[in-house]
C-alpha positions in Angstrom: -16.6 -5.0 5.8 -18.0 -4.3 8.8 -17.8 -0.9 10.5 -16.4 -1.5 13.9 -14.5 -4.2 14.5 -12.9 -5.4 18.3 -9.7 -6.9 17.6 -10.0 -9.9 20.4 -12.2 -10.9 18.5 -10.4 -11.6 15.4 -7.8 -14.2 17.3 -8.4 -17.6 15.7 -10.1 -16.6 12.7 -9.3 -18.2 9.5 -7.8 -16.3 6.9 -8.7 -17.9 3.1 -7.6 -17.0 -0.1 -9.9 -16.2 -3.6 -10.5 -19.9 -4.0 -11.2 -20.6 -0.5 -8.3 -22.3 0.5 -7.4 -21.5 4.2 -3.6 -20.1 4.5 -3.7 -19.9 8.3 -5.2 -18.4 11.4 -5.2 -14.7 13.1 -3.0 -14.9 16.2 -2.4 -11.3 16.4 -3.3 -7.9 15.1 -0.2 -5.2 14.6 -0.4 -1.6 15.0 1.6 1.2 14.0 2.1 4.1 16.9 2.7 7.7 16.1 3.9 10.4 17.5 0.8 13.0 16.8 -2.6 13.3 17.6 -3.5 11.0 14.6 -4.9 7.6 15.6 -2.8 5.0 15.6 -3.3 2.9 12.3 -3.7 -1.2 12.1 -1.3 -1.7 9.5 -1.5 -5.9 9.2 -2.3 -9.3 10.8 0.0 -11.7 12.3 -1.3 -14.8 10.9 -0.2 -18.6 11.9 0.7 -20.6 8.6 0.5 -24.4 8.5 4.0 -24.0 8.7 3.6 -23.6 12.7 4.7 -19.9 12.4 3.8 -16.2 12.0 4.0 -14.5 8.9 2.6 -11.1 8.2 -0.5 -10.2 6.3 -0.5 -6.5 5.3 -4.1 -4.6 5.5 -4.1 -4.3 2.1 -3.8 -7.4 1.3 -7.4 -7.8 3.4 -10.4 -8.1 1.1 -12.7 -8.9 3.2 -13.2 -9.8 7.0 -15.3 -10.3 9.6 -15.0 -12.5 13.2 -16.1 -15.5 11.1 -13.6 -15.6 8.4 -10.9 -13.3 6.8 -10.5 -13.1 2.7 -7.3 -12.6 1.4 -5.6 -11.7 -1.8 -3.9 -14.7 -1.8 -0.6 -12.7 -1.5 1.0 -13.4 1.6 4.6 -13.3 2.6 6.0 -16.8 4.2 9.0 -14.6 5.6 8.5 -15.0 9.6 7.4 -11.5 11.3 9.9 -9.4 12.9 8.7 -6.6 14.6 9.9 -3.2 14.3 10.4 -0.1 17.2 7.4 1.7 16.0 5.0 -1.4 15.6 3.5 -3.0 18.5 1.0 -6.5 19.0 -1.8 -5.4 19.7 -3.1 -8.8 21.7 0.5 -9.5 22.9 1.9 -6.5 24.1 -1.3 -3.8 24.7 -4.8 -5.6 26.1 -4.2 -6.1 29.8 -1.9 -3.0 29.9 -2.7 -0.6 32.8 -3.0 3.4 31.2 -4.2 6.9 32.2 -7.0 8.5 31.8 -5.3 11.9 30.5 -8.0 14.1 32.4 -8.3 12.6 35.2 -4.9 10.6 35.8 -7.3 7.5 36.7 -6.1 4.0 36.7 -7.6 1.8 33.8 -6.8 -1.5 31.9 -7.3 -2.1 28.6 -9.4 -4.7 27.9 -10.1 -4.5 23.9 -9.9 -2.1 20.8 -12.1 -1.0 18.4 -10.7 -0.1 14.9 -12.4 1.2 12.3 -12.3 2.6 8.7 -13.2 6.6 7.9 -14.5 5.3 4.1 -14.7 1.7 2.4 -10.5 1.3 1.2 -9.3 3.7 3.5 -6.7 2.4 6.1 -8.0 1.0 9.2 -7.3 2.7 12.6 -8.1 2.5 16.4 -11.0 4.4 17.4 -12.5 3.1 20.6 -11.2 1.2 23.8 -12.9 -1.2 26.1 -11.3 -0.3 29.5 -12.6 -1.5 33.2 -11.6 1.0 36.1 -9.6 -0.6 39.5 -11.8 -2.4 41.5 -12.5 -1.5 45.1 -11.6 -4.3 46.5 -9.9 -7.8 47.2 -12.9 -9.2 45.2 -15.0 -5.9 43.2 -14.0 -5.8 39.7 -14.0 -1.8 38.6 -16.9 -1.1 35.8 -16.0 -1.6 32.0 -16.6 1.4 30.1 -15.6 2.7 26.4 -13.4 6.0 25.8 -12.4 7.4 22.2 -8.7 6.3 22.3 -7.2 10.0 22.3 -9.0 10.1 25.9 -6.2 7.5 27.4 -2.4 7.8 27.8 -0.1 5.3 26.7 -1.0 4.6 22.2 1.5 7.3 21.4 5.0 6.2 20.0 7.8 7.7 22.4 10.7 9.5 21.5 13.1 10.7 23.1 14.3 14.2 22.3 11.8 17.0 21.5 13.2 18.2 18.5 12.8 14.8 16.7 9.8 14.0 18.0 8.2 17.5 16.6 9.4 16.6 13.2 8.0 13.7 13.2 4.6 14.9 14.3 4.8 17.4 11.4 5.8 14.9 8.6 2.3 12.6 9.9 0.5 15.1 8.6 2.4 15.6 5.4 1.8 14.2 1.9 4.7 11.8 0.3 6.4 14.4 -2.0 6.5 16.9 0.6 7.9 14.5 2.9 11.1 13.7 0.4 11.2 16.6 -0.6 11.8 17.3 3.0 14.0 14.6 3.5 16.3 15.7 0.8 17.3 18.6 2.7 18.9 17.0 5.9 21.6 14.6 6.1 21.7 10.9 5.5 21.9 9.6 8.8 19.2 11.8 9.8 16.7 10.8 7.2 17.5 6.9 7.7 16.6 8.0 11.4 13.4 9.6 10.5 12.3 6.8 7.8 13.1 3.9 10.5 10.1 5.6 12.5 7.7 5.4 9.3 5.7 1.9 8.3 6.5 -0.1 4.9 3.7 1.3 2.8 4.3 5.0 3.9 7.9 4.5 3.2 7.2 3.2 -0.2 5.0 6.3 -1.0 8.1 8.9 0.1 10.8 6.7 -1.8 8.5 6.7 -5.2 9.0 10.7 -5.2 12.6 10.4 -4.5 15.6 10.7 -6.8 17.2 7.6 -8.1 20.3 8.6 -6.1 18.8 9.3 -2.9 16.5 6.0 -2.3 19.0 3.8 -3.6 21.2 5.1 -0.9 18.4 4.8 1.8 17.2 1.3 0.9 21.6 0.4 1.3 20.5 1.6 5.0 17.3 0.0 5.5 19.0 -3.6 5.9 18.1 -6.3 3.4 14.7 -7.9 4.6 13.3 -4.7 5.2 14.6 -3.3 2.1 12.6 -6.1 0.1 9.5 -5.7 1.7 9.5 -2.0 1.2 10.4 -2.4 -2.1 7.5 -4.8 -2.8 5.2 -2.1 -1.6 6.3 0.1 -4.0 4.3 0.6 -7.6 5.7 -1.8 -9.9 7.4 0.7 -12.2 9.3 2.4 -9.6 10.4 -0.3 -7.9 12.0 -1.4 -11.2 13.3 1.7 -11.7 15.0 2.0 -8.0 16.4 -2.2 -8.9 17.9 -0.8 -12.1 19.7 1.4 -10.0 21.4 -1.2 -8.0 24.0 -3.9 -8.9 22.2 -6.9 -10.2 23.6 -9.1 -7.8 21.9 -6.6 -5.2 19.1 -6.2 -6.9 18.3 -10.0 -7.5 19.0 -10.8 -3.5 15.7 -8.2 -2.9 14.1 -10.2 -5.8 14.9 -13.5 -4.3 13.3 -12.5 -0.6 9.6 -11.1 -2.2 6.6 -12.9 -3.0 7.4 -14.8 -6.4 4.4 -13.7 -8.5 5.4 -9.8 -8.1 9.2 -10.6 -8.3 8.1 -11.9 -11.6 6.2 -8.5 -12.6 9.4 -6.5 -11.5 11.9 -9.4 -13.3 9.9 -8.5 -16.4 9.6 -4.9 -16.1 13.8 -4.7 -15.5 13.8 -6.5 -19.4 12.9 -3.1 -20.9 14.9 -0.1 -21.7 14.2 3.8 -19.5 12.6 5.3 -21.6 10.2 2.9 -23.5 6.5 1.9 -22.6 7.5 -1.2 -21.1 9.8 0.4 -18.8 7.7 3.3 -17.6 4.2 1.2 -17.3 2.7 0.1 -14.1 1.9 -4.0 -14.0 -0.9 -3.0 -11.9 -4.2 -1.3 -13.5 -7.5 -2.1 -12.9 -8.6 -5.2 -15.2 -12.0 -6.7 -15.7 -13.2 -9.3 -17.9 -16.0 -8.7 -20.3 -18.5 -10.0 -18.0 -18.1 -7.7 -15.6 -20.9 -5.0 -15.2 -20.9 -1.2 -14.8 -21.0 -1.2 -11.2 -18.1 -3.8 -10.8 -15.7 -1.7 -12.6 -16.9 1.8 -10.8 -16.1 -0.1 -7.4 -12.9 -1.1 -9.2 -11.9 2.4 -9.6 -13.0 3.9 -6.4 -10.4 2.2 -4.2 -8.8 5.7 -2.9 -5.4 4.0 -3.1 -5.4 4.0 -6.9 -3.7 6.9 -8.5 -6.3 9.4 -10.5 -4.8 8.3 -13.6 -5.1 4.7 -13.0 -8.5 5.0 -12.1 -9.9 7.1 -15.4 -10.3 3.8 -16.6 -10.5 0.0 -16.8 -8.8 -2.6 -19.1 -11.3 -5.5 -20.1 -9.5 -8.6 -21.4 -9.8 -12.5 -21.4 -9.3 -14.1 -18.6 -6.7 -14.8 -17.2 -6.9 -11.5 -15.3 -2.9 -10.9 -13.7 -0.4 -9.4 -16.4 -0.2 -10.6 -19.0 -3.3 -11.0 -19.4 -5.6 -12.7 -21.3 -6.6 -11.6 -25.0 -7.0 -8.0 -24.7 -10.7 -6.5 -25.6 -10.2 -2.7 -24.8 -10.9 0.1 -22.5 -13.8 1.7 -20.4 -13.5 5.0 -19.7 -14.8 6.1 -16.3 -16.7 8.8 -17.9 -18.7 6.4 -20.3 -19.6 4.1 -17.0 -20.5 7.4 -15.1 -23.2 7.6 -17.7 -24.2 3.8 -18.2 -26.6 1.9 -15.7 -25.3 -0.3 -13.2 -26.1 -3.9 -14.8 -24.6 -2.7 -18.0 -21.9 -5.1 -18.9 -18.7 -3.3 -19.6 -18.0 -5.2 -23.0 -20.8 -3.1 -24.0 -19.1 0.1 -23.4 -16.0 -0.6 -24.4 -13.6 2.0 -26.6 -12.1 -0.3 -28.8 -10.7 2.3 -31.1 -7.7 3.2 -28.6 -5.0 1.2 -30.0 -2.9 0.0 -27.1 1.6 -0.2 -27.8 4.2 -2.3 -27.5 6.2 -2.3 -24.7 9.5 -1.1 -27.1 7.5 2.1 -28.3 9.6 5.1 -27.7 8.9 7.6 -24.9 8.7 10.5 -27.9 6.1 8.1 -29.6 4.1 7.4 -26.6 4.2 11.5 -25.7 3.1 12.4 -29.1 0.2 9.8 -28.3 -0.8 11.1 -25.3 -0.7 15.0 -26.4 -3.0 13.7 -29.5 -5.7 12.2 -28.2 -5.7 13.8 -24.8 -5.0 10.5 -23.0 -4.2 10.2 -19.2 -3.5 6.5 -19.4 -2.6 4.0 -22.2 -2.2 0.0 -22.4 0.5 -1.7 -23.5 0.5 -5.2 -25.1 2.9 -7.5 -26.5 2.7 -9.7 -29.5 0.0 -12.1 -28.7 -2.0 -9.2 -27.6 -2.2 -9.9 -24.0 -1.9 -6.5 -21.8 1.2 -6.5 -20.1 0.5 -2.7 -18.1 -0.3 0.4 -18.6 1.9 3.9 -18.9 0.4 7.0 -17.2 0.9 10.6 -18.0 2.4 11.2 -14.8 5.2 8.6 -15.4 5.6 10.5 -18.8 5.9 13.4 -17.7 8.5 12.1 -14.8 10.9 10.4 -17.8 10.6 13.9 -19.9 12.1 15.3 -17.1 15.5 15.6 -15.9 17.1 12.3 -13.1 17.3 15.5 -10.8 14.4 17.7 -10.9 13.4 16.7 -7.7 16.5 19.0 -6.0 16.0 21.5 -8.6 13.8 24.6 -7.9 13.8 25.3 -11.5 13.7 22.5 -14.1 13.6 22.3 -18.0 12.1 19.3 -19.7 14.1 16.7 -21.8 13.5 17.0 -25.6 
């Protein structure tokens, strides 16, 4: 991706999927404002489907763009875009918008913005604005000039009420379990009124380290649409776990408004019991085929948005590649590539001697596993040997533990 990207210029650009098949065009870019000195983030683009209207395309969902063309996952919501309080568009509502200059209280317009990402994987946000000063006359156009964007008035999300808006500047800077745990000291109506400020994905991270109780009341407040799409940004396994908590009529009208392909992942994951490896595995690790080289799986593995135990290592299996999988081959530990040249094919480096589960094995059978053979990770297959997930020691750990250690200060593990 590139490094600096103006966002006029995306307007137009075709957005394709893996295959190459175009799903629609870039008609707008949406940004989420905050409260704190934090830049404001580019959370998605408002794309124009064949359909003749705008659905949403998350950044995540972005492999790969440039002002030519826009890859995809191929995962894209056909729901039609509703914009919330905190988001804003940033060709429809922001260029052309006269702002401040915060030293100097000069006139300016905004004419373009630059965003930018600190890392490759990390989330996009603005950094730079194009801006042209008032002219001096009928017909003299002011001079265009650039300006970091904390140098002009007007991207910050306004709030009335000083108290609210401090906390929210405080919780910006927070991570997700600090945030719910947080959250789980104030009242209902006051955390629904804090998370309506907070996009999908961030909201997804605070519900995963919530009790069961507590987001399943939440997500009764969200309203249904957003509810689903928060829910789909959630790790597979908790998402299933937070469904399991609501009646399954409920739970199947979220089901019914997400993409199909992960419905199907959570559908399957609600078939197993608690405390089993098929209901505390993720649908999600990294999976290569055997094919794949060295330095394929480490670029795998670095995305920052995988969890450390997901990316200790990679599953290699027949194609095809989405759970379940193809015939499954093994593991590669990210120690072993760490130590292997790039080219190196990771068939070659394989450990086959880890002997994946079934998705019915106990949770005591898959601890004793772990604690044996020092695991942080493990796979899970079914019958036909095709991996269906994998189960991480942190999810262990959470189902060892009481539904209420999150409110507890002091908690003792479930034997």
């Amino acid at each position: 991706m590139s490094d600096r990207i103006f966002i006029s210029r995306l307007t137009g650009t075709a957005v394709f999927d893996p295959q190459g098949d175009q799903l629609g065009k870039v008609r707008d870019t949406v940004v989420h404002l905050r409260h704190s000195n934090n830049p404001p983030r580019i959370i998605g683009l408002l794309v124009e489907v064949p359909q003749r209207r705008l659905v949403f395309l998350p950044m995540s969902r972005v492999t790969d763009f440039d002002a030519r063309q826009i890859i995809s996952t191929g995962v894209v919501n056909m729901r039609r875009f509703e914009q919330r309080e905190s988001e804003s568009r940033v060709v429809g509502e922001l260029l052309d918008r006269k702002m401040k200059m915060k030293h100097t209280g000069e006139q300016v317009t905004l004419l373009d913005i630059a965003m930018e990402q600190s890392r490759p994987g990390a989330d996009w946000h603005i950094t730079k604005l194009y801006l042209r000063r008032a002219g001096t006359g009928f017909t003299k156009r002011g001079e265009k000039f650039f300006a970091d964007w904390s140098e002009v008035d007007g991207l910050t999300l306004q709030v009335q009420g000083k108290p609210f808006d401090n906390l929210l500047t405080s919780l910006n800077d927070m991570r997700a379990p600090d945030i719910a745990t947080y959250l789980t000291d104030l009242a209902l109506e006051k955390q629904v009124e804090v998370i309506s400020k907070l996009d999908d994905e961030r909201l997804a991270d605070v519900l995963e380290e919530m009790s069961e109780e507590t987001r399943v009341a939440i997500v009764g407040k969200l309203g249904i649409e957003r509810a689903a799409d928060v829910i789909e940004e959630m790790a597979p396994d908790d998402a299933a776990d937070l469904l399991k908590e609501l009646p399954p009529q409920k739970a199947e009208e979220y089901l019914e408004l997400m993409e199909p392909e992960e419905a199907d992942d959570l559908r399957r994951l609600l078939t197993y019991g608690d405390y089993t490896a098929g209901g505390m595995m993720t649908t999600e690790p990294v999976v290569l085929t055997p094919d794949a080289t060295v330095a394929e799986a480490l670029a795998s593995i670095r995305n920052p948005e995988l969890p450390p135990s997901l990316a200790s290592q990679v599953y290699v299996v027949r194609p095809p590649l989405d759970t379940p999988t193809g015939k499954y081959l093994g593991v590669a530990h990210m120690q072993r590539l760490l130590r292997e040249s790039p080219g190196t094919l990771v068939s070659s480096v394989i450990d086959s001697e880890l002997k994946p589960v079934g998705p019915n094995t106990t949770l005591a059978s898959v601890t004793k596993y772990f604690a044996t053979y020092n695991l942080v990770a493990l796979p899970v297959v079914d019958a036909e040997n095709r991996l269906l997930g994998a189960v991480t020691v942190d999810d262990v750990i959470d189902h060892m533990l009481p539904d209420d250690w999150r409110d507890q200060d002091e908690v003792e593990v479930r034997r």
